[in-house]
N, C-alpha and C positions, 0 to 999 in steps of 0.2 A: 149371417153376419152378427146378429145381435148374441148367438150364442155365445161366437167369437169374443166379442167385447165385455159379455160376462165372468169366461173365464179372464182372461185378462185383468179386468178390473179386479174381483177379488185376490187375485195374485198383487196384485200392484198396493191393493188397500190393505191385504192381510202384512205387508211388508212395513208400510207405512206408521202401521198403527206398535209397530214390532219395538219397544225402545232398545235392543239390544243392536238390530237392523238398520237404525238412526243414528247410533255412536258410531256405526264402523263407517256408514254411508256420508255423515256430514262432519260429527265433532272428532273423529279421527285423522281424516285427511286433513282439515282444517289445521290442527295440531302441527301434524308431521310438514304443512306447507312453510307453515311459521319458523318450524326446527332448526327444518334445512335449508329454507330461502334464509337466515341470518348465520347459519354456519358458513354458508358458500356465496356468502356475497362477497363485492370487493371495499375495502376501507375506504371511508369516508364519503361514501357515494357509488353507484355502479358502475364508471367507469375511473375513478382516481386511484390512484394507488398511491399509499404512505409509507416515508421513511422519512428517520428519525437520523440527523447530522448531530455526532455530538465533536465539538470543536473547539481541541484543546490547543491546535494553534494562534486562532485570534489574528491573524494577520492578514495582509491584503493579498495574497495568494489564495490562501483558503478563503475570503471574502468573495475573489473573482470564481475560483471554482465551485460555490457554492450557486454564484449567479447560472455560471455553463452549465451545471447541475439542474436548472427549473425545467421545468417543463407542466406543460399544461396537462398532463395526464399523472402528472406527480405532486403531491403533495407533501413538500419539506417540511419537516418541523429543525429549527435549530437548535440547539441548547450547549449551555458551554461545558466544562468539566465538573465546577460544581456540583451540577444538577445530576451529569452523569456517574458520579459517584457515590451518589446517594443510592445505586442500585436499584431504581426506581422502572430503566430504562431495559425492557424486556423483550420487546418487539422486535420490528426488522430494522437493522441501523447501521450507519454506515459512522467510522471513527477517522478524524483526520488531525493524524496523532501532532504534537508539539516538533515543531522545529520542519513542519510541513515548506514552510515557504522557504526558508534557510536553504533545505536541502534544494528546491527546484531551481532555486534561483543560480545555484551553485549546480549546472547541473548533477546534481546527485538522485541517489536512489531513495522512494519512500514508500512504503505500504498502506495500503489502505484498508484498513481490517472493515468486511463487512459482513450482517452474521443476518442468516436470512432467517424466515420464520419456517419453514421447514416444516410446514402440516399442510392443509388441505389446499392452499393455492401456491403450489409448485409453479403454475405458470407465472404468478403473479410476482414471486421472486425470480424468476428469468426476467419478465418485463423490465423490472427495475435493475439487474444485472444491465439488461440493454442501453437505458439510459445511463448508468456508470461509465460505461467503455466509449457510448458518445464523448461524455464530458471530460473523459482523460483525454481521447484523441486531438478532441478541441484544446483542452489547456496545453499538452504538446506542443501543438501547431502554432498557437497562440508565443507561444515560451521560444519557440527556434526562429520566430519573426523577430522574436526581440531583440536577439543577439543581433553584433553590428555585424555587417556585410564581412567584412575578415574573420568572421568569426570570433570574436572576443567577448566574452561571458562578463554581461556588465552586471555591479555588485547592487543588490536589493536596494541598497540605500542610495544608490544613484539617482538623481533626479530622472534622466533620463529615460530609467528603468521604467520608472512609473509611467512618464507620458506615452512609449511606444507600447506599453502593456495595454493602457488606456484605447491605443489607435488599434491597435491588433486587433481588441475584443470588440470593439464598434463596427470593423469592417466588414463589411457586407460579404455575405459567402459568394466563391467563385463561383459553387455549382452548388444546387438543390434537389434533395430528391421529393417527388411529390407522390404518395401513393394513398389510391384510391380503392374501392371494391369496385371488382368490374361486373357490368351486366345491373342486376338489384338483387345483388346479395344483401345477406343479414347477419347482423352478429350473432352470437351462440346464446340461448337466453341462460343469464344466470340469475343467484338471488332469488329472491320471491317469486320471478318469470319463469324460472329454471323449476325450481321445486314444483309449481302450482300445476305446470303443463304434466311434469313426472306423474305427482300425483293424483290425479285425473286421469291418467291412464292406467296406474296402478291398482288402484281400489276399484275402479270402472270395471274392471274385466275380474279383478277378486271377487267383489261383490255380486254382480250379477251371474256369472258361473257357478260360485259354492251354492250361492241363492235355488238355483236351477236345478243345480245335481242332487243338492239334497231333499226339496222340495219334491219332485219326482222320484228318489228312493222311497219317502217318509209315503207316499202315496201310493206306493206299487208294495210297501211293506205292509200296511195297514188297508190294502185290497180296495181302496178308493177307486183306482184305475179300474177295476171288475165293474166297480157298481156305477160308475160312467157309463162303460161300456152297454149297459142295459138300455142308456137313455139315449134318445133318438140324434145323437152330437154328431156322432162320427169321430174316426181317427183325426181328419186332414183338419176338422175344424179344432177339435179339444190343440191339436201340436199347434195349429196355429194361434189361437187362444193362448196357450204356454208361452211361444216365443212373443207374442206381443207383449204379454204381460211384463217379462223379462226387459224387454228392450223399452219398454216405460219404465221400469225401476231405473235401467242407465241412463236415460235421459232424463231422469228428475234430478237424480244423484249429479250429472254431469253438468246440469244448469245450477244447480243450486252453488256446485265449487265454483262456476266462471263466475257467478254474479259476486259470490264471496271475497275469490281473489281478484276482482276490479274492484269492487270500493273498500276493501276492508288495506289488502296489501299492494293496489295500484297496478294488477297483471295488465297487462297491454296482450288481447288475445288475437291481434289480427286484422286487417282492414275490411275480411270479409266475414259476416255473420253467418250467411249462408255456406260458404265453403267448412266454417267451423261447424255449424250443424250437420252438413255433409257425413264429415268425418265420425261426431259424434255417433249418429244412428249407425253408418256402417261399423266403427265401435263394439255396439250397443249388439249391433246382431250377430255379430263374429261371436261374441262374449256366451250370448244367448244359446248361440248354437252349439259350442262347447261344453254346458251345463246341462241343457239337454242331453248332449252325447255320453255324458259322463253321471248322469240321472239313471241311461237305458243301460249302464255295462257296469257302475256299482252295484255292487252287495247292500251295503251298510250304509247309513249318512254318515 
């Protein structure tokens, strides 16, 4: 055993001490966590999403549709023409053009240009697609209550107009839908949760693999493995030796990104430390054993 733990060791310390070994093992993932947890997060927070109302009608139509519009998963910003002419406004945004209330009131037809941000969260512009088509169905709904029971399209400027607009939109929905995750599901981790898990298993199994394969070619190149072989180790210990050593490097490497992305970027890894450890070492030894295999059937490092 103690042989065991010396090759081991030396493998684990010769790596340790390696700073090229260092960059790929801690300040590279670390990097790439950072990259891509703020490429792929969502705005304003991990679960809100931002759009941007620019509103050149100004009226109490587009006032009330902007209310139908909130939603606790949305974040509106509003701004008027002004602002939106200044070409300032580049993001994902939704425009509700002049003469918006004119036309609904009269049942007439209006568009709603809205211009999605069209990169990395696809979903996130469907999301807010979703909340749109809420808010039209509702201001709809809202707009055909208004009308008098014979049907007669009362004029914006009606007083009228206003109070049963007012009552319409106060009134309590007939039916709700309420949906949950069933069972204890989880959401899909994105953001810095999303990146930090990736990366962790990416450099995990880069690392300790190339580590293995090449360390084992550079030794059976340079006849190391012969002059072992002289000393009284044995096969089963020296390979066990090897993968130990290996499956400490992934376990150093693996601890060092969980502890990094909990206080540095706030990862939430789990409510079990043991089942995360689990994984790790089996990880750690899949990785191992692949380096190894790829140590005994290359040529060359």
């Amino acid at each position: 055993m103690r042989a065991v733990l010396t090759i081991a060791g030396v493998l684990l310390r010769g790596e340790l001490r390696d700073k090229a070994s260092l960059f790929w093992m801690l300040i590279m993932p670390v990097a790439f966590i950072g990259l891509f947890g703020q490429m792929f997060r969502y705005e304003g927070g991990d679960w809100t999403l931002g759009l941007t109302v620019i509103d050149r009608d100004e009226r109490v139509l587009a006032d009330r549709f902007v209310d139908l519009l909130a939603h606790e998963d949305l974040a509106i910003e509003r701004i008027g023409a002004a602002v939106a002419d200044t070409g300032l406004v580049t993001g994902r945004h939704l425009t509700i053009p002049a003469g918006f209330s004119d036309s609904l009131a009269g049942s007439g037809r209006v568009g709603l240009p809205f211009v999605q941000r069209g990169d990395r969260w696809s979903n996130a512009d469907f999301a807010v697609e979703v909340h749109l088509y809420q808010a039209i169905a509702r201001m709809l709904t809202v707009l055909a209550a208004v009308d008098t029971a014979d049907g007669t399209v009362l004029p914006l400027e009606d007083p009228d107009f206003h109070a049963r607009l007012e009552e319409e939109i106060d009134r309590p929905d007939a039916i709700r839908a309420e949906v949950r995750t069933a069972g204890r599901g989880r959401t899909v981790p994105t953001g810095f949760s999303g990146s930090a898990q990736s990366m962790l298993v990416l450099f995990l199994l880069m690392n300790t693999t190339i580590t293995g394969a090449v360390i084992l070619t550079q030794e059976r190149q340079g006849r190391l493995l012969l002059r072992l072989a002289t000393l009284p180790v044995g096969f089963g210990r020296l390979l066990t030796g090897k993968i130990l050593g290996l499956v400490g490097i992934a376990v150093v490497q693996a601890s060092l990104l969980v502890l990094v992305g909990w206080l540095v970027f706030g990862v939430w890894w789990g409510p079990d430390p043991l089942a995360l450890g689990a994984l790790i070492l089996a990880l750690g030894l899949a990785s191992a054993a692949i380096g190894i295999f790829l140590g005994g059937v290359l040529r060359t490092p």
